[in-house]
N, CA, C and O of each residue as an XYZ file, in Angstrom:
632
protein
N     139.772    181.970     77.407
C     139.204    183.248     77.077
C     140.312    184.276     77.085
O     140.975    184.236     78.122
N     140.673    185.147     76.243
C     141.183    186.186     75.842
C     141.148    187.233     76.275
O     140.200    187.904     75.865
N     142.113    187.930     77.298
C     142.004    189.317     78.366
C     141.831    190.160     76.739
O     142.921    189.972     76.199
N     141.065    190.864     75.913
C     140.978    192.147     75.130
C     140.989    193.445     75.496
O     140.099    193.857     76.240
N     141.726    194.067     75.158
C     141.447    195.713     75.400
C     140.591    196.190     74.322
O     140.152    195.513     73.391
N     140.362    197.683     74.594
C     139.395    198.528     73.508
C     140.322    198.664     72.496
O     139.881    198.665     71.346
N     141.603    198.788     72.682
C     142.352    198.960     71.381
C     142.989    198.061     70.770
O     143.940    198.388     70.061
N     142.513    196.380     70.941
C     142.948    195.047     70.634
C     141.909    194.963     69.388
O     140.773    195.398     69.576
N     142.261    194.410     68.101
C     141.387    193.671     66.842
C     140.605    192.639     67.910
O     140.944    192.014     68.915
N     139.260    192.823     67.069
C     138.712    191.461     67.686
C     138.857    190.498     67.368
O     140.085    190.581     67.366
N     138.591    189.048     66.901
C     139.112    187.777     66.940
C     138.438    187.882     65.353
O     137.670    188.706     64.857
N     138.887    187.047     64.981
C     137.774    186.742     63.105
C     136.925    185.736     63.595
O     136.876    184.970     64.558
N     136.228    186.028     62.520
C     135.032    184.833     62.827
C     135.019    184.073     62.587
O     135.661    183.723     61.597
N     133.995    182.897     63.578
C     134.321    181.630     62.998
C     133.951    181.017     61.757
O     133.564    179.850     61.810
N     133.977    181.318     61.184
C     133.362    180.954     59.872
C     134.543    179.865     58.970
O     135.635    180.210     58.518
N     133.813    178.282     58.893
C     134.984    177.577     58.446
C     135.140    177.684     56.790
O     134.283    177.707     55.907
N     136.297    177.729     56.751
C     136.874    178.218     55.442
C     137.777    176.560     54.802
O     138.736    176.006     55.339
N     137.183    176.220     53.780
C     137.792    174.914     53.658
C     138.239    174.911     51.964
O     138.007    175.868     51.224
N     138.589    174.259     51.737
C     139.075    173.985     50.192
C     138.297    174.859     48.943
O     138.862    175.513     48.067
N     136.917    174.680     49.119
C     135.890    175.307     48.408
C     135.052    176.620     48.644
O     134.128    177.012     47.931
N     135.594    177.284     49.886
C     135.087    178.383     50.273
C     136.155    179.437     50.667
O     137.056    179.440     51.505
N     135.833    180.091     49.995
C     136.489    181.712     49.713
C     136.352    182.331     51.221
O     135.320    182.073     51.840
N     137.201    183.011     51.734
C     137.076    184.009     53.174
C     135.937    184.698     53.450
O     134.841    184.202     53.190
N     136.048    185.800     53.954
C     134.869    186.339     53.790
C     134.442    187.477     53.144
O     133.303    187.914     52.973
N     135.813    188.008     52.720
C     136.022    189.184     51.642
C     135.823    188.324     50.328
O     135.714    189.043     49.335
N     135.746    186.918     50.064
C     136.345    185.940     48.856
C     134.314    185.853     48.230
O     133.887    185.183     47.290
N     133.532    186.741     49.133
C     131.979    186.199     48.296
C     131.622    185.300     49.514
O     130.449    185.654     49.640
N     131.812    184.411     50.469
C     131.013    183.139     50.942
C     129.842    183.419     51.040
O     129.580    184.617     50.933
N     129.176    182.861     51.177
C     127.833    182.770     52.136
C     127.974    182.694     53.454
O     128.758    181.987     54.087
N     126.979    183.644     53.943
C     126.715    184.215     55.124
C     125.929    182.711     56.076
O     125.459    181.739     55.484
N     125.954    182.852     57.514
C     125.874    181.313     57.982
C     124.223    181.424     58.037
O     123.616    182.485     58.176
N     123.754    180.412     57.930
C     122.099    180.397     58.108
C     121.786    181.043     59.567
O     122.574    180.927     60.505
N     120.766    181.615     59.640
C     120.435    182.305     61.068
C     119.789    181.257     61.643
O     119.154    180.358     61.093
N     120.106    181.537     63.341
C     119.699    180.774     64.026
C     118.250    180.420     64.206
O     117.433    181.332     64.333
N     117.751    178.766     64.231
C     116.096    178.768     64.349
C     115.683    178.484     65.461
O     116.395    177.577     65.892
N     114.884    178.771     66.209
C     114.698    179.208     67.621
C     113.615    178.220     67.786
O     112.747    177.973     66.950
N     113.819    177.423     69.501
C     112.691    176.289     69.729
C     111.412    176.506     69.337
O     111.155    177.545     68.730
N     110.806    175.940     69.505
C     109.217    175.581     69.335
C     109.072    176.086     70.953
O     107.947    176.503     71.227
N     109.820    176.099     71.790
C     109.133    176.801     73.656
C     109.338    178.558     73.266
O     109.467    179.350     74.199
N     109.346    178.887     72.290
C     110.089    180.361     72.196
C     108.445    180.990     71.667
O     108.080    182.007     72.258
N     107.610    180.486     70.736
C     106.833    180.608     70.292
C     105.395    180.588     71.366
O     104.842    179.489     71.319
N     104.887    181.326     72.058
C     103.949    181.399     72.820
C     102.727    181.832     72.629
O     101.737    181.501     73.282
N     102.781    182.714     71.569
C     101.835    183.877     70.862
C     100.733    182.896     69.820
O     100.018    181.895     69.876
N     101.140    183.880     68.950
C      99.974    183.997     68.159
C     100.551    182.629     66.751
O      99.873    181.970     65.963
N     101.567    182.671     66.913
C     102.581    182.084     66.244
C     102.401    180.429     66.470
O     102.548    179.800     65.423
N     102.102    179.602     67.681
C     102.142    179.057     68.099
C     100.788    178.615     67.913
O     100.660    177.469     67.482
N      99.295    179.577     68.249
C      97.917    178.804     67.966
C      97.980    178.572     66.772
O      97.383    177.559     66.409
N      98.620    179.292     65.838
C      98.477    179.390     64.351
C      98.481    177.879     64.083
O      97.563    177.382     63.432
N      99.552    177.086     64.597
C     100.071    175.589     64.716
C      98.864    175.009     64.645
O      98.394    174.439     63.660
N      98.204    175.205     66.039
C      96.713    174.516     66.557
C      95.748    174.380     65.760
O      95.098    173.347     65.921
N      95.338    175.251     64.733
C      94.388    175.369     64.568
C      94.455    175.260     62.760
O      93.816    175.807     61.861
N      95.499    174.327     62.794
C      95.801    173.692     60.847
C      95.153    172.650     60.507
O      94.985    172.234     59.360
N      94.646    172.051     61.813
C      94.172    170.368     61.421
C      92.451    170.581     61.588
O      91.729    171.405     62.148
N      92.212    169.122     60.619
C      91.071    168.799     60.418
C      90.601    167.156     60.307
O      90.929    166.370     59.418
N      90.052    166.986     61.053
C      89.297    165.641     60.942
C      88.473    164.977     60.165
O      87.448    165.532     60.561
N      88.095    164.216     59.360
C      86.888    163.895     59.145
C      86.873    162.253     59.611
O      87.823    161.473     59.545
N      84.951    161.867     60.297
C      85.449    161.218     61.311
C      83.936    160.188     60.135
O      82.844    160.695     59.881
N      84.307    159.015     59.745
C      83.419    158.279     59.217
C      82.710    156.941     59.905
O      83.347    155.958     60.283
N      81.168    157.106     60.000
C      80.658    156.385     60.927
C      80.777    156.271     62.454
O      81.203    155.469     63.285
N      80.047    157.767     62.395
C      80.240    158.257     63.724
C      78.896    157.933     64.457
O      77.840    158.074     63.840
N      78.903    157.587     65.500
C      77.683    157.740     67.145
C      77.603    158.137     67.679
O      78.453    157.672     68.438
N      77.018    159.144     68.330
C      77.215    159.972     69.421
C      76.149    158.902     70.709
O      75.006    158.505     70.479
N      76.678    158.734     71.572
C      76.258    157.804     72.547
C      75.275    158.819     73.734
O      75.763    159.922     73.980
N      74.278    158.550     74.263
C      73.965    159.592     75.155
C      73.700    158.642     76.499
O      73.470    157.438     76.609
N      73.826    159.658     77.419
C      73.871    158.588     78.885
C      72.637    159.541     79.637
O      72.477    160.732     79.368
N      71.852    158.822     80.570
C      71.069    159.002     82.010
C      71.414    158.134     82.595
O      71.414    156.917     82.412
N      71.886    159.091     83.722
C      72.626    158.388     84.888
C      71.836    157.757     85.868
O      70.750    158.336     85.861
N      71.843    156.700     86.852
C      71.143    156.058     87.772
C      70.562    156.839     88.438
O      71.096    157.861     88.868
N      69.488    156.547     88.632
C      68.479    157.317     89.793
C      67.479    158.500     89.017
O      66.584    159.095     89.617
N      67.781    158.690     87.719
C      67.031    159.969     87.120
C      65.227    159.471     86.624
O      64.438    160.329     86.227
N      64.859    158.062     86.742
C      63.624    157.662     86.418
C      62.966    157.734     88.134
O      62.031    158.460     88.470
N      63.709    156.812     89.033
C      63.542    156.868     90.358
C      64.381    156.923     90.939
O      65.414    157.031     90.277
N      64.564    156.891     92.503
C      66.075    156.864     93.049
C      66.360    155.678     93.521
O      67.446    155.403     94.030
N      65.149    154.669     93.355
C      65.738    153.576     93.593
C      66.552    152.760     92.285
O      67.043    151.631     92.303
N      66.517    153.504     91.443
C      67.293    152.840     89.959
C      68.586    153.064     90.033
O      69.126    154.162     90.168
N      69.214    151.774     89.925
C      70.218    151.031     90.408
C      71.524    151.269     88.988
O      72.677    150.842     89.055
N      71.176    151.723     88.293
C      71.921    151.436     86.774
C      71.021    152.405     85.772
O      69.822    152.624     85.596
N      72.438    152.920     85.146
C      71.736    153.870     84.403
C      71.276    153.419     82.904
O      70.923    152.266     82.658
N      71.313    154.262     82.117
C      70.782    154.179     80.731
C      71.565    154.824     79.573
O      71.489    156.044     79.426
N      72.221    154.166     78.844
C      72.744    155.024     77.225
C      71.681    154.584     75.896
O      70.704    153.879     76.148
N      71.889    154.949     74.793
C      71.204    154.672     73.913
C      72.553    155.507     72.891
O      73.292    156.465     73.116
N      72.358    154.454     71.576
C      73.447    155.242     71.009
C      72.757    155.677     69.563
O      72.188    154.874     68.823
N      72.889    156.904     69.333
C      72.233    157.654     67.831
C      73.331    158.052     66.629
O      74.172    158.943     66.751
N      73.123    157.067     65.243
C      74.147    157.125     64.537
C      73.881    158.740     63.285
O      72.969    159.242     62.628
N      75.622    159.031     63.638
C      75.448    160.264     62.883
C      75.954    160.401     61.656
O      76.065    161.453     61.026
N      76.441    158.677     61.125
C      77.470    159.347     60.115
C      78.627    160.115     60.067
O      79.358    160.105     61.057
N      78.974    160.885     58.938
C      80.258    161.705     58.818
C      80.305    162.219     59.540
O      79.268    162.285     60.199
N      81.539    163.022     60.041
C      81.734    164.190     61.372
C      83.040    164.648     60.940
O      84.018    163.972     60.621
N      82.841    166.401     60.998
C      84.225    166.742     60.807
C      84.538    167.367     61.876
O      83.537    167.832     62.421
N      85.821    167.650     62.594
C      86.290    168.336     63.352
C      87.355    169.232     62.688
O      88.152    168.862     61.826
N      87.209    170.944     63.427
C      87.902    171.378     62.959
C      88.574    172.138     63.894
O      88.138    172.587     64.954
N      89.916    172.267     63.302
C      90.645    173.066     64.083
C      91.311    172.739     65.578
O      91.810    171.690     65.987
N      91.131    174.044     66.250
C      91.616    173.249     68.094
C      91.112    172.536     68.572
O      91.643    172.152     69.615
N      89.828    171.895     68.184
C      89.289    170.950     69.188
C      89.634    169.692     68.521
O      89.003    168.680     68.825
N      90.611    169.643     67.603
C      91.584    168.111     67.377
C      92.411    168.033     68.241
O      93.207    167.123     68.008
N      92.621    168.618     69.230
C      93.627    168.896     70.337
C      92.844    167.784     71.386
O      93.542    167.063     72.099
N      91.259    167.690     71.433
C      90.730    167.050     72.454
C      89.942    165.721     72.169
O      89.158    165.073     72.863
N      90.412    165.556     70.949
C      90.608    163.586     70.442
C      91.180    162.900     71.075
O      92.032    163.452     71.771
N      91.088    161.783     71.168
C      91.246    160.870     72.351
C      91.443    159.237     71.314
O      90.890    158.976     70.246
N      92.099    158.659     71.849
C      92.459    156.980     71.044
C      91.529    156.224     71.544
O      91.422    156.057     72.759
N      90.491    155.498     70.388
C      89.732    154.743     70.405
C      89.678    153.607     70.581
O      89.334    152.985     69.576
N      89.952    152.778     71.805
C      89.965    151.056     71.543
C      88.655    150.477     71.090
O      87.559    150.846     71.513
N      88.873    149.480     70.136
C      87.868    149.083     68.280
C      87.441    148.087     69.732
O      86.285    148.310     70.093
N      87.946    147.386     70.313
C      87.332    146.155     71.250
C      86.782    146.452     72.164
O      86.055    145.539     72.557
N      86.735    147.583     72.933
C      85.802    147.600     74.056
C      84.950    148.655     73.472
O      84.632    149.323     74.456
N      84.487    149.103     72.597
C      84.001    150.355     71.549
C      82.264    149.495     71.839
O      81.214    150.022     72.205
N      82.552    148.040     71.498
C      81.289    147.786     71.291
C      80.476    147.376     72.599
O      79.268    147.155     72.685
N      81.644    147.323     73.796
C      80.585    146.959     75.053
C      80.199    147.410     75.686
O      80.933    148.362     75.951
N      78.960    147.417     76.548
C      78.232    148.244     77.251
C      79.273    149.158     78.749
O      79.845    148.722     79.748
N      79.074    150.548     78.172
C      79.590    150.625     79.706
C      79.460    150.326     81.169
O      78.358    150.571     81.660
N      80.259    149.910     81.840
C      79.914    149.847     83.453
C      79.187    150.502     83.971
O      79.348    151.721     84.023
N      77.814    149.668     84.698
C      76.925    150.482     85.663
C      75.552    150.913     84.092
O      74.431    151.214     84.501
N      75.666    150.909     83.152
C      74.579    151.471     82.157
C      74.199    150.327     81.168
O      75.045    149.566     80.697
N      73.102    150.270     80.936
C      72.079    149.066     79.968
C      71.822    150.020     78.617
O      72.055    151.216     78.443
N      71.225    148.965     77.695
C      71.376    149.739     76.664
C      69.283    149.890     76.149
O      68.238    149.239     76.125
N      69.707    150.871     75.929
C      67.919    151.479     76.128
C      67.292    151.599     74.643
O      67.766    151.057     73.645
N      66.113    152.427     74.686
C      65.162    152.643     73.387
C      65.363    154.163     73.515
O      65.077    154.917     74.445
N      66.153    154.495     71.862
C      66.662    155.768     72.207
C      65.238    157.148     72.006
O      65.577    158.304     71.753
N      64.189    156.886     72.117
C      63.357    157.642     72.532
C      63.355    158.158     73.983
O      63.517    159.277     74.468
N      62.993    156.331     74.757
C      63.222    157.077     76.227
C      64.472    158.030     76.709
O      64.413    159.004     77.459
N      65.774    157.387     75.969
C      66.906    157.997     76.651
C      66.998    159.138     76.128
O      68.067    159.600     76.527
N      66.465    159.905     75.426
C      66.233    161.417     74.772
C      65.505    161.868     75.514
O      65.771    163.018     75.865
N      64.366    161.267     76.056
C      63.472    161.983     76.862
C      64.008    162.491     78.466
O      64.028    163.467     79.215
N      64.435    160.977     78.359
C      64.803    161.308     79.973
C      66.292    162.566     80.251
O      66.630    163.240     81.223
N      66.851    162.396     78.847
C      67.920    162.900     79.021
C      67.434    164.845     79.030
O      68.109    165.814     79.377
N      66.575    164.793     78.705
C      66.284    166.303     78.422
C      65.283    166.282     79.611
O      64.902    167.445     79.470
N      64.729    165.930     80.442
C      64.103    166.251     81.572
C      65.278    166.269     82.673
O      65.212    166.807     83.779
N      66.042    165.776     82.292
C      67.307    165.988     83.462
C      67.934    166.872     83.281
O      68.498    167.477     84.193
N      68.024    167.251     81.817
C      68.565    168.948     81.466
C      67.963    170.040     81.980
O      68.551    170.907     82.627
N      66.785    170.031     81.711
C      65.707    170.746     82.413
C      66.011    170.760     83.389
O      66.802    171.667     83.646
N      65.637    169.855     84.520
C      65.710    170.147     85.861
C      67.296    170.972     86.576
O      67.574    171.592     87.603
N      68.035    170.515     85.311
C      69.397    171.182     86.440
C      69.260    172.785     85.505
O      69.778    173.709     86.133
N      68.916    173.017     84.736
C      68.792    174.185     84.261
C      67.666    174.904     85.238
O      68.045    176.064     85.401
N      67.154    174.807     85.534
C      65.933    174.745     86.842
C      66.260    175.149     88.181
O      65.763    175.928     88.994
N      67.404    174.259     88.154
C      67.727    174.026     89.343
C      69.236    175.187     89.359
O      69.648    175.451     90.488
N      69.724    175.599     88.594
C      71.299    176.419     88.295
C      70.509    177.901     88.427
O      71.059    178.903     88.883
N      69.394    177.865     88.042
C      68.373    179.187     87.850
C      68.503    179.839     89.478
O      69.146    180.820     89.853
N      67.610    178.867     90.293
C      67.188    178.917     91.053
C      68.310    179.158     91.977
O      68.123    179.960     92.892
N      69.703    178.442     91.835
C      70.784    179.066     92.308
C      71.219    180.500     92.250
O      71.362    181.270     93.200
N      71.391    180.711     91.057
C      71.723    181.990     90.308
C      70.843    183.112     91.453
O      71.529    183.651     92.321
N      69.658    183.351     91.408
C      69.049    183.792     91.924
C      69.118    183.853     93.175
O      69.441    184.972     93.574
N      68.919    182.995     94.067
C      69.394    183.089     95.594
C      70.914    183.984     95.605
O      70.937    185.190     95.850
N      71.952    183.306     95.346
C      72.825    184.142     95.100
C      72.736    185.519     94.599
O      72.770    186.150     95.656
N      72.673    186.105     93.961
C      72.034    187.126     93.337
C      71.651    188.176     94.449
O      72.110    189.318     94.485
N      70.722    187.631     95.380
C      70.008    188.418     96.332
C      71.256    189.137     97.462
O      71.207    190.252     97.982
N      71.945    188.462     97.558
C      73.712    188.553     98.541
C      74.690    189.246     97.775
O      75.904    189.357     97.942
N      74.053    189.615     97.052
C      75.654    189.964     95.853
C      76.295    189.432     94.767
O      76.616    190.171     93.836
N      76.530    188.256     94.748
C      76.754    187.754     93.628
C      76.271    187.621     92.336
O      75.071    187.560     92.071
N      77.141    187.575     91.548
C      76.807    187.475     90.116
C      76.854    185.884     89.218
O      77.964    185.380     89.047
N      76.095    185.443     88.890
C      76.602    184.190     88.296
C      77.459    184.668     86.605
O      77.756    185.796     86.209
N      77.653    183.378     85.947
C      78.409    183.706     84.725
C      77.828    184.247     83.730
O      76.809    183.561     83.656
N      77.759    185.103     82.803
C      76.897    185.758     81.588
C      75.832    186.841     82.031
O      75.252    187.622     81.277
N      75.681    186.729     83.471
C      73.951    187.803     84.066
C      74.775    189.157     83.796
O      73.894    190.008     83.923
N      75.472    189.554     83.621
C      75.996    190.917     83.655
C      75.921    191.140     81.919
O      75.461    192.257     81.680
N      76.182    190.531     80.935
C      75.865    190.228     79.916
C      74.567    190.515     79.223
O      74.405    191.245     78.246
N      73.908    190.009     79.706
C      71.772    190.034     79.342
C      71.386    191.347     79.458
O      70.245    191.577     79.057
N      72.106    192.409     79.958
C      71.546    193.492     80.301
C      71.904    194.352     78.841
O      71.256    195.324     78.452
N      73.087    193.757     78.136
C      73.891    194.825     77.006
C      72.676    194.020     75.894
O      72.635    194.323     74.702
């Protein structure tokens, strides 16, 4: 490194000058500007990325589960039933929360669940919705009485 004073020329630039390129008074081209990581980008710049892709998902199922114990509590093993939907598109950021499909265990029953009549498992599955919606209420409320606010109640009022 080079001790410089204020009244020393500064150094020329580096700019390589070879057989086919003129100085820098000679016309060259100016050096490409620097392109800055992909960690530099945090903003808005960056979801823009996220949210380019699109899925389309052919011969799709959406599988639904009731978990053990929701008919009685002595039920030992739960229940899926699977309802075919056809096409499916996904769009945008939630291609971010796709997941790799193994084709061989795709078709076997999950651990702990039998495979049902997808009436019952609709039914049952929405009486269990119910009840915890029922039951989150009934939270909400007790709480409520002490002070607290649950999520959205401050909301219902606008």
């Amino acid at each position: 490194m080079e001790h410089l004073s204020i009244n020393d020329q500064p150094p020329p630039p580096p700019f390589p000058q070879g057989p086919g390129q003129p100085g820098l008074l000679g016309g060259g081209r100016p050096p490409q500007p620097q392109q800055l990581p992909a960690q530099m980008f945090t903003t808005a710049a960056q979801l823009l990325d996220l949210t380019d892709t699109n899925l389309v998902l052919q011969q799709t199922k959406e599988r639904i589960f009731v978990p053990p114990g929701t008919q009685s509590p002595a039920q030992t093993r739960g229940l899926y039933a699977d309802v075919d939907r056809g096409l499916f598109v996904v769009r945008g950021e939630n291609v971010l929360l796709m997941g790799e499909i193994d084709l061989d265990r795709d078709d076997d029953a999950p651990p702990g669940y039998d495979l049902a009549d997808l009436e019952l498992v609709q039914t049952l599955a929405k009486q269990k919705k119910a009840e915890e919606k029922a039951k989150e209420k009934r939270k909400v409320k007790k709480l409520s009485t002490i002070g607290f606010e649950g999520e959205n109640v401050g909301e219902a009022l606008l």
